[in-house]
C-alpha positions in Angstrom: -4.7 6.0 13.9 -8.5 5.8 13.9 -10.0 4.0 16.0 -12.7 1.1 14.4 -15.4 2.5 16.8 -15.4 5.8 14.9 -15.6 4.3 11.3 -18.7 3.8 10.2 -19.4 1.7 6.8 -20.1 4.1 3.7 -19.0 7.8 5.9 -16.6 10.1 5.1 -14.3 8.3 7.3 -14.7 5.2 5.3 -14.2 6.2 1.9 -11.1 8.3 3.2 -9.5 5.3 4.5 -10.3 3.1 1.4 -8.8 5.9 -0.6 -5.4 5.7 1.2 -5.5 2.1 1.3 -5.9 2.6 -2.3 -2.6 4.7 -2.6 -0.6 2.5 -0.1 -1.4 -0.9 -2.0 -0.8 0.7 -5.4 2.1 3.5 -5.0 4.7 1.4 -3.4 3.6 -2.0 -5.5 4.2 -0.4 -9.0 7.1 1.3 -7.7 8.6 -1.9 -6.5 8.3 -3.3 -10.4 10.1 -0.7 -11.8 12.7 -2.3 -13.2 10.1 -5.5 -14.7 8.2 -2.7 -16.1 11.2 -1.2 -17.9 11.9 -4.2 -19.5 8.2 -5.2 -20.7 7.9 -1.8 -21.8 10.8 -1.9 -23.8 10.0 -5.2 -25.4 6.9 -4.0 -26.4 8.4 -2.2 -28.1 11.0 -3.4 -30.1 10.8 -7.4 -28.8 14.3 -8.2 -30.6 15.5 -5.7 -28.3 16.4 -8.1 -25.1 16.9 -12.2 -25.0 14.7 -12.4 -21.2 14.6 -10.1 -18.0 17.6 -10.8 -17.3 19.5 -10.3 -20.2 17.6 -7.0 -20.3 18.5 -5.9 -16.5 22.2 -6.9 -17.6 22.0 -5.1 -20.7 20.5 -1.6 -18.9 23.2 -2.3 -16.2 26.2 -2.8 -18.6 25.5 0.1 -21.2 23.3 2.6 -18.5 24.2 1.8 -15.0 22.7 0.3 -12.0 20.1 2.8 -11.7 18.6 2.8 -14.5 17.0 0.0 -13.6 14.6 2.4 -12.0 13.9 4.4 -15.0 10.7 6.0 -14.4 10.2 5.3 -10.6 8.9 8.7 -10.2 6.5 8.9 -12.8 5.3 5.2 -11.7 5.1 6.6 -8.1 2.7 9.3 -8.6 0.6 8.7 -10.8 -0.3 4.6 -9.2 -0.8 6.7 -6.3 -3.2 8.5 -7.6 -4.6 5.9 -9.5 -4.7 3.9 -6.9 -6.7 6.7 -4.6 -9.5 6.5 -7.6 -10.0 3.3 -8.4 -10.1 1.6 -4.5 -11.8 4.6 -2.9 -14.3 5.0 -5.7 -14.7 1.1 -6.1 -16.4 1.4 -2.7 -18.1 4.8 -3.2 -19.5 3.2 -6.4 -20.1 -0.6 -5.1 -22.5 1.1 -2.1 -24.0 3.6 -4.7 -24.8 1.3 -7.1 -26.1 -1.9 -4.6 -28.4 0.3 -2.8 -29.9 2.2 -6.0 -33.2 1.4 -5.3 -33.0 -1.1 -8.4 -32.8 -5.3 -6.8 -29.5 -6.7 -7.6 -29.8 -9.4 -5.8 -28.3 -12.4 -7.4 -26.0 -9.8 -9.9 -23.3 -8.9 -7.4 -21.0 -9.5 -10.3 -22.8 -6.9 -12.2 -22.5 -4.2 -9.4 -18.7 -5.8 -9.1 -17.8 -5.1 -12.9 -20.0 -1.4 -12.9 -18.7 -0.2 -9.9 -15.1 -0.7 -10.7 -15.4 0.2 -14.6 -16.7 3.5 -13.1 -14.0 4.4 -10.8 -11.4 3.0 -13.1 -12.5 5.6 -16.0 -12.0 8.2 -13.3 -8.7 7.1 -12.1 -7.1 6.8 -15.5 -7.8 11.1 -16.1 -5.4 11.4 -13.0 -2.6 8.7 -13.9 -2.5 9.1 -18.1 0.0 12.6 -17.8 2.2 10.6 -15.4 1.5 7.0 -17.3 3.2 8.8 -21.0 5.8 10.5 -19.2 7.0 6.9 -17.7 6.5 5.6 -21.1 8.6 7.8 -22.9 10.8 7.8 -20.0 11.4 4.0 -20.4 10.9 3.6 -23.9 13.9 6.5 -25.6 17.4 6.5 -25.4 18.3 8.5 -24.2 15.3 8.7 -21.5 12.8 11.7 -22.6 13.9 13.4 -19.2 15.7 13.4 -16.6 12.0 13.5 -14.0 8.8 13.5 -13.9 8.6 16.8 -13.9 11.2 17.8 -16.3 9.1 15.4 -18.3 5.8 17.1 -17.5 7.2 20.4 -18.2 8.1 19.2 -22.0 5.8 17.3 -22.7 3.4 20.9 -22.5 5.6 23.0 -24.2 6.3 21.0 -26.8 2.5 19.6 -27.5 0.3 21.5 -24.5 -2.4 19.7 -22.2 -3.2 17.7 -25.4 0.2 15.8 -24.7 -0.9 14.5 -21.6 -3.7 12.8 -22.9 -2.9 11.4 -26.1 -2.9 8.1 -24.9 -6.3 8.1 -22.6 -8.3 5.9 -24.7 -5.7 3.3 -24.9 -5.1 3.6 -21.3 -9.0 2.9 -20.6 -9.2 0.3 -22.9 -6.1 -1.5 -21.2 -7.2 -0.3 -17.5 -11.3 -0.5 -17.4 -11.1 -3.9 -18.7 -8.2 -5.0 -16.0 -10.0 -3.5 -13.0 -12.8 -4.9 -14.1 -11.4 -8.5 -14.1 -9.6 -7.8 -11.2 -12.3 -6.7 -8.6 -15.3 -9.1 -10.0 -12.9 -11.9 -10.0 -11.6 -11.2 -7.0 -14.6 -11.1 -5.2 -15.8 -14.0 -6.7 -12.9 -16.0 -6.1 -12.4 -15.1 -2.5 -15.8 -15.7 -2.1 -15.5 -19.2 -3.4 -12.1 -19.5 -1.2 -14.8 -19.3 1.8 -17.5 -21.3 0.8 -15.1 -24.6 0.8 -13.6 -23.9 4.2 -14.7 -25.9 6.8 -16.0 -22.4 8.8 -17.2 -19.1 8.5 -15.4 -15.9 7.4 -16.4 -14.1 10.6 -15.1 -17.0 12.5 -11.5 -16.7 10.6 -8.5 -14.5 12.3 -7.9 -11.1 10.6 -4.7 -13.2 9.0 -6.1 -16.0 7.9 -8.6 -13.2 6.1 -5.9 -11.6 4.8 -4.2 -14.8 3.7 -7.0 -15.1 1.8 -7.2 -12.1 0.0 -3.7 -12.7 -1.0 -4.3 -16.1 -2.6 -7.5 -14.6 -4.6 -5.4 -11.3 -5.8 -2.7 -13.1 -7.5 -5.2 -15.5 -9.5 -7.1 -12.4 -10.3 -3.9 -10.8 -11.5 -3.2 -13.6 -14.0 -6.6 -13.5 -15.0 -6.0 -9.4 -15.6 -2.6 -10.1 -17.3 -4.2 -11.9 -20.4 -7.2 -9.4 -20.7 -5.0 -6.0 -20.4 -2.0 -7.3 -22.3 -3.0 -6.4 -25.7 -4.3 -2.9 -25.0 -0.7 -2.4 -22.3 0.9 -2.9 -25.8 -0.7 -0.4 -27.6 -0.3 2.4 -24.9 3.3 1.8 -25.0 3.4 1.9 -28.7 0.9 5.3 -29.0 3.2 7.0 -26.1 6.5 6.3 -27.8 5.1 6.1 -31.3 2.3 8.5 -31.8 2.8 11.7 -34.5 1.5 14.9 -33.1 -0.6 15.4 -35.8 -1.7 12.0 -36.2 -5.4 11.1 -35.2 -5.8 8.1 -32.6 -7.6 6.0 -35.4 -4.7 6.6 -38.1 -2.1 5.9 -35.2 -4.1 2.7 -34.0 -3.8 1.1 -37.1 -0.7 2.2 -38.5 0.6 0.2 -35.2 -1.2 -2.8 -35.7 -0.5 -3.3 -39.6 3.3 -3.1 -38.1 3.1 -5.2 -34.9 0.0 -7.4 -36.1 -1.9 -10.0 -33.8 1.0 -11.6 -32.9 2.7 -8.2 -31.5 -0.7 -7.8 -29.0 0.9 -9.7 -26.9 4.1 -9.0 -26.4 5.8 -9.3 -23.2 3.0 -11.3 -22.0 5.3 -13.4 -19.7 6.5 -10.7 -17.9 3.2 -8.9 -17.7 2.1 -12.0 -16.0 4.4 -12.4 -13.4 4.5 -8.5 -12.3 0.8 -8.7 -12.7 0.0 -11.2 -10.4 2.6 -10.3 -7.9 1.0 -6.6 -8.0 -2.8 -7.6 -8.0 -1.8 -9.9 -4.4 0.5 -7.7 -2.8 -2.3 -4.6 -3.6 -4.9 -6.6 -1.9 -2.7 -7.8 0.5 -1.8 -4.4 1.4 -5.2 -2.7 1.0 -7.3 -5.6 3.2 -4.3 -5.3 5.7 -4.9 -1.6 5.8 -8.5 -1.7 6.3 -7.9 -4.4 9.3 -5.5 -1.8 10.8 -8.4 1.2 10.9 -11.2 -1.6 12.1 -12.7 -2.2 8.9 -13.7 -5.6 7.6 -11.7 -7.1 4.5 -13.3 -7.5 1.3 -15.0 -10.0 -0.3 
């Protein structure tokens, strides 16, 4: 383990251990939420499709077995990983980079916030979109595309090539930039208004009590990223399941929302909300532990 006299703010060292923070608070988190992400995706969907969670889990159980509750685990696994190597490791490359531009931002940390994770977001998303349409499609046919991720990987480029990968990218970024952007401003906004009303200092607070409160401000953030993503989660799930191969992304766009309309945008919204906010809290939670554990300071 590395030792906090060794890791210096903004080395090598540093962003290396933000980055696997980043894949040990998102990875395993997703993963966990498997079978709540089966069902959302589902009744995104087709939302006639199940009667509530449970009814769906039941439903999946009865008619697939008890495993398929975990329908594209390893496609979730992966590419969250990755994901989350990009967007927490490159939130902190980017927050640095961008606060100490030369240009005064003093008084506009939510600016640097909201740029700094909207950057490493974008990037992030290239890495997760070939394993984010292969869970879709896993979840979202019956039978299930494939059998793995990497059955599914394999079809997805002999049947459309590289292309395939990415055909839902821009949906993706419009559901993802937004969200991380919610989630990291608000989250440092809220934590930092978490310490303002207690009765002493952050530096004066046990690494727990730190930690506690990175929980609390993660799972209001989530909410907060719930609403804003929800409509755009939708539309992924529809262009992945839904798309024609020869179909441009603006035909396919609105060809989905003359047949879902407004109402459809937010579909699953419920669930969304609950697997959002318990991700978003347990991710900090994780990451701020993580960063305590190599002798770095918490964030916020």
């Amino acid at each position: 383990m590395m030792k906090s006299d060794k890791i210096q703010l903004y080395s090598s060292e540093f962003y290396a251990a933000c980055t696997l923070g980043g894949i040990l608070s998102c990875g395993p988190t997703h993963s966990a939420v498997t079978p709540l992400d089966l069902v959302k995706c589902r009744l995104q969907v087709d939302r006639t499709l199940y009667k509530s969670n449970l009814d769906g889990w039941r439903t999946i159980v009865r008619n697939e077995g008890l495993a398929k509750v975990f329908t594209g685990l390893g496609a979730t696994a992966i590419g969250y990983s990755l994901q989350g190597a990009g967007k927490y490791g490159g939130y902190e490359f980017f927050k640095h980079l961008y606060s100490s531009s030369g240009v005064s931002t003093e008084g506009h940390n939510t600016l640097v916030y909201l740029a700094a994770s909207a950057t490493a977001e974008f990037i992030a998303d290239i890495m997760l979109c070939p394993f984010e349409a292969i869970k879709v499609r896993q979840q979202t046919t019956m039978p299930p595309y494939c059998r793995n991720v990497f059955e599914g990987l394999s079809k997805v480029y002999r049947s459309e090539g590289w292309r395939g990968y990415y055909k839902g990218i821009v949906p993706l970024w419009f559901r993802q930039i937004p969200y991380t952007m919610i989630k990291f401003s608000s989250f440092e906004n809220i934590v930092q208004a978490i310490y303002a009303r207690l009765p002493y200092r952050k530096s004066e607070m046990t690494s727990l009590q730190q930690i506690s409160v990175s929980f609390v401000g993660g799972y209001l953030a989530g909410i907060l990223c719930a609403v804003a993503s929800n409509p755009a989660d939708v539309i992924v799930s529809k262009m992945n399941n839904e798309r024609k191969p020869s179909e441009s992304m603006a035909k396919a766009l609105s060809r989905i929302y003359k047949k879902i309309g407004f109402s459809g945008l937010w579909n699953g919204l419920p669930v969304r909300i609950v697997m959002i906010g318990t991700l978003t809290s347990f991710q900090w939670l994780i990451y701020d532990s993580f960063k305590v554990k190599v002798g770095l300071p918490t964030t916020g």
